[in-house]
C-alpha positions as YAML, in Angstrom:
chain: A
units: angstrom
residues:
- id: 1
  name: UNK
  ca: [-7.64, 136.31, 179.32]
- id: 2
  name: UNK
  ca: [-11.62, 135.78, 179.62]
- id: 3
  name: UNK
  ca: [-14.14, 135.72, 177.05]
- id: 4
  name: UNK
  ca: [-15.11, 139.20, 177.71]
- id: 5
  name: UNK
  ca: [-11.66, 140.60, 177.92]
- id: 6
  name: UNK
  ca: [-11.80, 138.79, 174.42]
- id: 7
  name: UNK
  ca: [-15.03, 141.22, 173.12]
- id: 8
  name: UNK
  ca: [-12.89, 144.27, 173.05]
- id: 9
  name: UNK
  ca: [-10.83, 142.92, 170.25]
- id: 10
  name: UNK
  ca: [-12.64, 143.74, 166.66]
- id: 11
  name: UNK
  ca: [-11.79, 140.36, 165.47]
- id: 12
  name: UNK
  ca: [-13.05, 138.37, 168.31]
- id: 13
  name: UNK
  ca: [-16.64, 140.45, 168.11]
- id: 14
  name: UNK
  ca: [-16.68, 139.83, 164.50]
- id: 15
  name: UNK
  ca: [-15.76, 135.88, 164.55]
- id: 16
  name: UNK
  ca: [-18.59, 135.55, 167.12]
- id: 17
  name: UNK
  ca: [-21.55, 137.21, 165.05]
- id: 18
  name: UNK
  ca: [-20.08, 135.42, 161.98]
- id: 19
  name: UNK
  ca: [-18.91, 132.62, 163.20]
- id: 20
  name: UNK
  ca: [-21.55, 129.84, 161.89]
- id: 21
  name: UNK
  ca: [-21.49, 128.79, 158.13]
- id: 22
  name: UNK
  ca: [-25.36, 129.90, 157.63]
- id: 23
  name: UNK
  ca: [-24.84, 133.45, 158.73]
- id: 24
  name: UNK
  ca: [-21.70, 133.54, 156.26]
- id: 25
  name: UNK
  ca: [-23.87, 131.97, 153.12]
- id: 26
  name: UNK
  ca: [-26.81, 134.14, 154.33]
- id: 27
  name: UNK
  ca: [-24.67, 137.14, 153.59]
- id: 28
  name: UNK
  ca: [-23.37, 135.71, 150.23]
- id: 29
  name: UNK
  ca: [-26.85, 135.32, 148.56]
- id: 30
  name: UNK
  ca: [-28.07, 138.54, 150.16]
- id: 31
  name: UNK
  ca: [-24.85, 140.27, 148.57]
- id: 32
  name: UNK
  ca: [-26.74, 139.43, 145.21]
- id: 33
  name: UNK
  ca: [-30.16, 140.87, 145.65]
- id: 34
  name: UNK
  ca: [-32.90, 141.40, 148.22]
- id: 35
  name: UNK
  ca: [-35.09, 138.20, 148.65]
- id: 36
  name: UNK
  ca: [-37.73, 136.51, 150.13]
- id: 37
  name: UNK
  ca: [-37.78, 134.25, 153.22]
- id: 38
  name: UNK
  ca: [-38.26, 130.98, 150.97]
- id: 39
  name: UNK
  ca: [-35.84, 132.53, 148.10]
- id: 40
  name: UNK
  ca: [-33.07, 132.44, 150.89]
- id: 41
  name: UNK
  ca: [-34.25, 128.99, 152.22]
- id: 42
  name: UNK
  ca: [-34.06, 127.79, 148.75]
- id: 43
  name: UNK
  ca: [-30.75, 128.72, 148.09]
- id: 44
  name: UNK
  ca: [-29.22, 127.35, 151.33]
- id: 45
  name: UNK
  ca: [-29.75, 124.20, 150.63]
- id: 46
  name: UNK
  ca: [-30.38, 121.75, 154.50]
- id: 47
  name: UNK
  ca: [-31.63, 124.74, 156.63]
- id: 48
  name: UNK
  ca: [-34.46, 124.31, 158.50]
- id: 49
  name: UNK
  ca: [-37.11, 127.18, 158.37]
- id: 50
  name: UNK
  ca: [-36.39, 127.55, 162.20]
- id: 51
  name: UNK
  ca: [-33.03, 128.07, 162.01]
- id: 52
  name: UNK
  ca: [-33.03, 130.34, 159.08]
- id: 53
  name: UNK
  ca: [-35.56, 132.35, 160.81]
- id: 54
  name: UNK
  ca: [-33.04, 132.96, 163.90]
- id: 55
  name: UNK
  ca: [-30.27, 133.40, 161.89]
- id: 56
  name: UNK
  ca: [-32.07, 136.47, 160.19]
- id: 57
  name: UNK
  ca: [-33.66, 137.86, 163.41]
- id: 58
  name: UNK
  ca: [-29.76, 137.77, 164.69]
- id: 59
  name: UNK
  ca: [-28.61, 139.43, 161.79]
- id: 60
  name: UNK
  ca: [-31.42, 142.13, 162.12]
- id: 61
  name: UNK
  ca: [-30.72, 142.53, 165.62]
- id: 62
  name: UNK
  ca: [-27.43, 143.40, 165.04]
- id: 63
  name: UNK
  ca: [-28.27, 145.81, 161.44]
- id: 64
  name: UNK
  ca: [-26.12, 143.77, 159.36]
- id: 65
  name: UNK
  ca: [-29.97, 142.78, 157.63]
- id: 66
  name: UNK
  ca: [-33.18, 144.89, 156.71]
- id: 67
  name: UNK
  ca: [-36.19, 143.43, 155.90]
- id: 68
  name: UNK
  ca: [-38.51, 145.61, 154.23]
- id: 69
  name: UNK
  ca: [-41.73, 144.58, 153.26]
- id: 70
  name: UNK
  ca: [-41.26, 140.50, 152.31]
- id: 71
  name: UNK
  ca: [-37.92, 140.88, 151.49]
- id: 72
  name: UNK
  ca: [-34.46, 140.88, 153.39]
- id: 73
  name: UNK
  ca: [-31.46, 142.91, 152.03]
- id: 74
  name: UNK
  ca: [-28.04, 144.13, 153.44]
- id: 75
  name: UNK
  ca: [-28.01, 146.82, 155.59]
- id: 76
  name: UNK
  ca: [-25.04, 149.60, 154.28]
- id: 77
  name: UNK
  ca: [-23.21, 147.83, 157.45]
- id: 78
  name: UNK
  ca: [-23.89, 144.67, 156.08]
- id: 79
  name: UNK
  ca: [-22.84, 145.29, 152.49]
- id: 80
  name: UNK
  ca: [-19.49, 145.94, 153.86]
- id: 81
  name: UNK
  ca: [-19.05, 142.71, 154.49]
- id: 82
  name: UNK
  ca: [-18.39, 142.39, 150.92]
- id: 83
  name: UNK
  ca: [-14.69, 142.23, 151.27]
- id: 84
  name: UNK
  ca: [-14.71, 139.69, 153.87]
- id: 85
  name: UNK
  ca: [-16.87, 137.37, 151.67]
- id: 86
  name: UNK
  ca: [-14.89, 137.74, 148.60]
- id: 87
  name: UNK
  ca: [-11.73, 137.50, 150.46]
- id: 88
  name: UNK
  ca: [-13.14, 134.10, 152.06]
- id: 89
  name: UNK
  ca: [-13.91, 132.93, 148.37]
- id: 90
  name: UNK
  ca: [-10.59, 133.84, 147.00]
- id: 91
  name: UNK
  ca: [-8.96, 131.86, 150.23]
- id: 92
  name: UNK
  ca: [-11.22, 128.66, 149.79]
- id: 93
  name: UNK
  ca: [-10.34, 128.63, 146.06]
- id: 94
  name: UNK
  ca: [-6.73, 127.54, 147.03]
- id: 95
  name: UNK
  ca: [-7.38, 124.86, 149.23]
...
């Protein structure tokens, strides 16, 4: 099977958007409130402003962020990624 046979397959698509651990604890802290660019670059502690940057153009580009104003939130798409991130918590609290 090729990689783009692969992208009709939800999980596949979903692992490749999500796939990095800044995107995933991007998401977590924007589950919490709407913040700023250096509230989020705070809170990740190691990211470098240029990489935080792509990661929330790529998560704009793809509507699972908003920014409005100075501040980034979850998009309705993106709060559904609630589950996921709770379910990933609940998961990493066994190991």
């Amino acid at each position: 099977m090729s990689k783009n046979e692969h992208m009709n397959c939800p999980i596949a698509k979903t692992a490749l958007l999500l796939s990095d651990t800044w995107t995933m604890l991007i998401i977590r802290d924007l589950l919490s409130k709407s913040m700023r660019f250096c509230e989020v670059e705070s809170s990740l502690n190691g990211i470098s402003s240029r990489t935080l940057s792509l990661k929330l153009k790529r998560l704009e580009d793809e509507g699972i962020v908003a920014k409005k104003d100075l501040y980034y939130s979850l998009s309705k798409q993106g709060r559904k990624l609630n589950k996921v991130i709770n379910a990933m918590e609940s998961w990493g609290k066994t190991l």
